[in-house]
N, C-alpha and C positions, 0 to 999 in steps of 0.2 A: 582751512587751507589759505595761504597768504596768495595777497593778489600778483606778486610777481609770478608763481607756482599757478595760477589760473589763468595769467595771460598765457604762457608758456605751452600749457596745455593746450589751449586754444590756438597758437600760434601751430604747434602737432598738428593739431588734428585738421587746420586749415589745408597745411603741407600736404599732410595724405591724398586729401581731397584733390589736389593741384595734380598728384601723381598718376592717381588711378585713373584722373581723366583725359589725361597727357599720354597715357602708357600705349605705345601699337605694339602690337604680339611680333617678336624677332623670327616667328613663323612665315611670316608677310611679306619681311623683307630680303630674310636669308636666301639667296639662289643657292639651285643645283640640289636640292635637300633630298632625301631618298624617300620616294612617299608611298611606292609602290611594295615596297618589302623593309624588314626589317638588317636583312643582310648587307651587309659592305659590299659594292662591286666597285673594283677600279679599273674596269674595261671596258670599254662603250663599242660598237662597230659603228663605224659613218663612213660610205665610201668616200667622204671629202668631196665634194662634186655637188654641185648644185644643179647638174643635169639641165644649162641651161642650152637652148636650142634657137638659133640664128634666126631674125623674124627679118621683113623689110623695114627698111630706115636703117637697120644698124650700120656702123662703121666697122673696118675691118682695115685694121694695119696691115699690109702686108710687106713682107722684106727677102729679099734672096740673097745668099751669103755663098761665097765659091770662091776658091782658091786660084782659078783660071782667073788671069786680070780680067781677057776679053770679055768672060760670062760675067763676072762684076762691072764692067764697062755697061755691058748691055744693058743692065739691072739697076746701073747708077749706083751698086751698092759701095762704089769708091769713095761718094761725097759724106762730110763730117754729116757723122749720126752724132743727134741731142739726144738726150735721154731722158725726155720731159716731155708732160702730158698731152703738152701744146705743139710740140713737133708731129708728135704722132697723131697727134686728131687733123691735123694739116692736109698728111699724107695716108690720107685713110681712100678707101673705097668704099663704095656707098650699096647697100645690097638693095637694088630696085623693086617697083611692087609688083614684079613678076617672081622675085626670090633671087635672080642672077645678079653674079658680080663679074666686072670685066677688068680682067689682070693684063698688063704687057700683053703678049704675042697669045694669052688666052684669052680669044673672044668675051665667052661669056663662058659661066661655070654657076650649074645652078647650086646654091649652099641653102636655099629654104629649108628647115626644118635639121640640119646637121648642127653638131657641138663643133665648136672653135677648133678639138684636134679632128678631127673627122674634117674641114673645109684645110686642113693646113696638109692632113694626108693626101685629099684630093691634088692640090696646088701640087704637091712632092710627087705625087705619080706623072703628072704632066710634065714637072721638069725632067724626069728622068728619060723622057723617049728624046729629050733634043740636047739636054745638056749633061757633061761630068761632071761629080763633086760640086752639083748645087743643091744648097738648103733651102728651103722654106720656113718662115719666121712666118705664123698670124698670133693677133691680138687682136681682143674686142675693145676699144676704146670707147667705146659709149657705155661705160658699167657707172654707171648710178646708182643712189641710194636715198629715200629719203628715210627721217628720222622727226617726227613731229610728237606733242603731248607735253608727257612730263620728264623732259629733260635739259638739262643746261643749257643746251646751245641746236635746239632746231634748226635742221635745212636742210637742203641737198648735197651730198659730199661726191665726189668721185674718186672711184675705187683704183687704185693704180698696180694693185696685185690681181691673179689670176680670181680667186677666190676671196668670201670674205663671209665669219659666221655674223648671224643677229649679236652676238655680245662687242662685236669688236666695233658694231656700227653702231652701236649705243656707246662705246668709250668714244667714237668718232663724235659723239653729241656732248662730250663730257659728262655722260654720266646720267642716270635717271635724280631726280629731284625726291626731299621727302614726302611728298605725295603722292610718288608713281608706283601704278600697280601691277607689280610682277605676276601675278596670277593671270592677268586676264589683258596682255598682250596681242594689240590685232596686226597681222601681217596683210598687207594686201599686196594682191600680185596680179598682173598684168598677163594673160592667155589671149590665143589666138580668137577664143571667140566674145573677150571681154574682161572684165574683173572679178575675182574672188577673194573673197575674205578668209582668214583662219585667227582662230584664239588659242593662243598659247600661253602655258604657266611656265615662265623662267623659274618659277621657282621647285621647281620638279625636275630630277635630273635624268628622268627620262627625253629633255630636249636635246640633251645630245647623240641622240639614235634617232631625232627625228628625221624629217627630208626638208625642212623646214628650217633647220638648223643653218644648211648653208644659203646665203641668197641669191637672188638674182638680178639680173640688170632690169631696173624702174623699180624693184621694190620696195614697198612704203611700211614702215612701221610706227606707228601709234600705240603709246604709253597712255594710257589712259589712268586718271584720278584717282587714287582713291577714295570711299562715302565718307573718311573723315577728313578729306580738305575743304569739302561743303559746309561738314559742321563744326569745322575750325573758324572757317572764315565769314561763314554767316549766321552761326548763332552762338557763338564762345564770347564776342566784343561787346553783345548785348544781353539776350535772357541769360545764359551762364555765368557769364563775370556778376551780374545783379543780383542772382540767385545766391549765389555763394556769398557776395560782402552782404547779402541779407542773414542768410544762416548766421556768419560771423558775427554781426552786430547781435544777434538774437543770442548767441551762447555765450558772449563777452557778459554784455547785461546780465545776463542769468547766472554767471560764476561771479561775477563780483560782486552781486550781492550776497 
């Protein structure tokens, strides 16, 4: 065998070496995969709702809309509305640590423990014994999100839609990194009597029927590593790269001669 024909060989079979140790399984990374059957489903049920429920501290935009100038007078709802994050955290109400919030001409109205439409139907029944043709507008302003581990751009984002699933608040991070591991996703959430952890597999597409699926305001999500950014980063630069230009040297030598 000529030595160009034996470096070449060895140049192969280096290659290979370089691949298989390099290789992560497209099972790892792929989201949404079907793990539970083998069948196709393209229907998932989620009631969309994150089933989130009103605690103290929150802020609660409130606004009254009515065609009667006077009832808009009253409500102030004649002056220029922003339509930015910052106006309306401005003009927010604050739900106290008894659970009440105090609206205009309503005292106090207790919203502990109710959903965002459930405190905006409350506010609507109360208008309706004094005024015509007035609406009720709430929003939760305080919907945060964090996003920490292995993704591009960690922090806290705030959410400016009603709703928002785990995938859209990981594109709100830019993306998970090649090291993040979809399998084993921890969501942590904030209850009334403390915190709870959950592990979820994005990459199983039973996530989208979960309850977990959509989130909540202060929810934190952590991407955690996966076992080969350990042994990329701390033992490929030294025992493995050494190991290998040692095999190498050891088979160069042995084919040329």
């Amino acid at each position: 065998m000529k030595k160009t024909s034996k470096i070449r060989l060895v140049l192969i079979l280096l290659t290979g070496v370089l691949l298989v140790s390099s290789c992560v399984s497209q099972r790892k990374v792929r989201l949404i995969q079907e793990k539970v059957s083998k069948e196709t489903r393209t229907i998932f049920e989620n009631p969309r709702s994150s089933g989130y429920r009103i605690q103290t501290g929150d802020h609660l935009y409130i606004r009254v809309y009515s065609v009667d100038p006077k009832t808009s007078k009253f409500f102030q709802a004649d002056l220029p509305y922003l339509m930015n994050s910052t106006y309306q955290y401005l003009n927010t109400y604050v739900v106290d640590e008894f659970g009440y919030v105090s609206f205009s001409f309503i005292e106090k109205l207790y919203v502990k423990g109710l959903s965002v439409p459930e405190v905006q139907q409350a506010i609507q029944t109360q208008l309706d014994e004094y005024f015509k043709e007035a609406t009720a507008y709430v929003k939760l302003v305080n919907f945060q999100v964090g996003v920490l581990g292995e993704v591009q751009k960690p922090g806290n984002f705030t959410i400016e839609q009603d709703q928002i699933t785990i995938f859209q608040a990981i594109g709100l991070a830019e993306g998970v990194t090649d090291y993040g591991n979809f399998e084993n996703v921890k969501l942590v959430r904030q209850t009334q009597s403390g915190s709870e952890v959950y592990r979820l597999d994005l990459t199983d597409n039973a996530i989208l029927e979960s309850p977990y699926y959509y989130l909540q305001p202060n929810d934190m999500i952590y991407i955690e590593p996966r076992m080969g950014k350990s042994w990329a980063l701390e033992q490929f630069p030294y025992q493995v790269l050494i190991s290998i230009l040692s095999v190498t040297a050891g088979l160069t030598a042995i084919l040329l001669n």
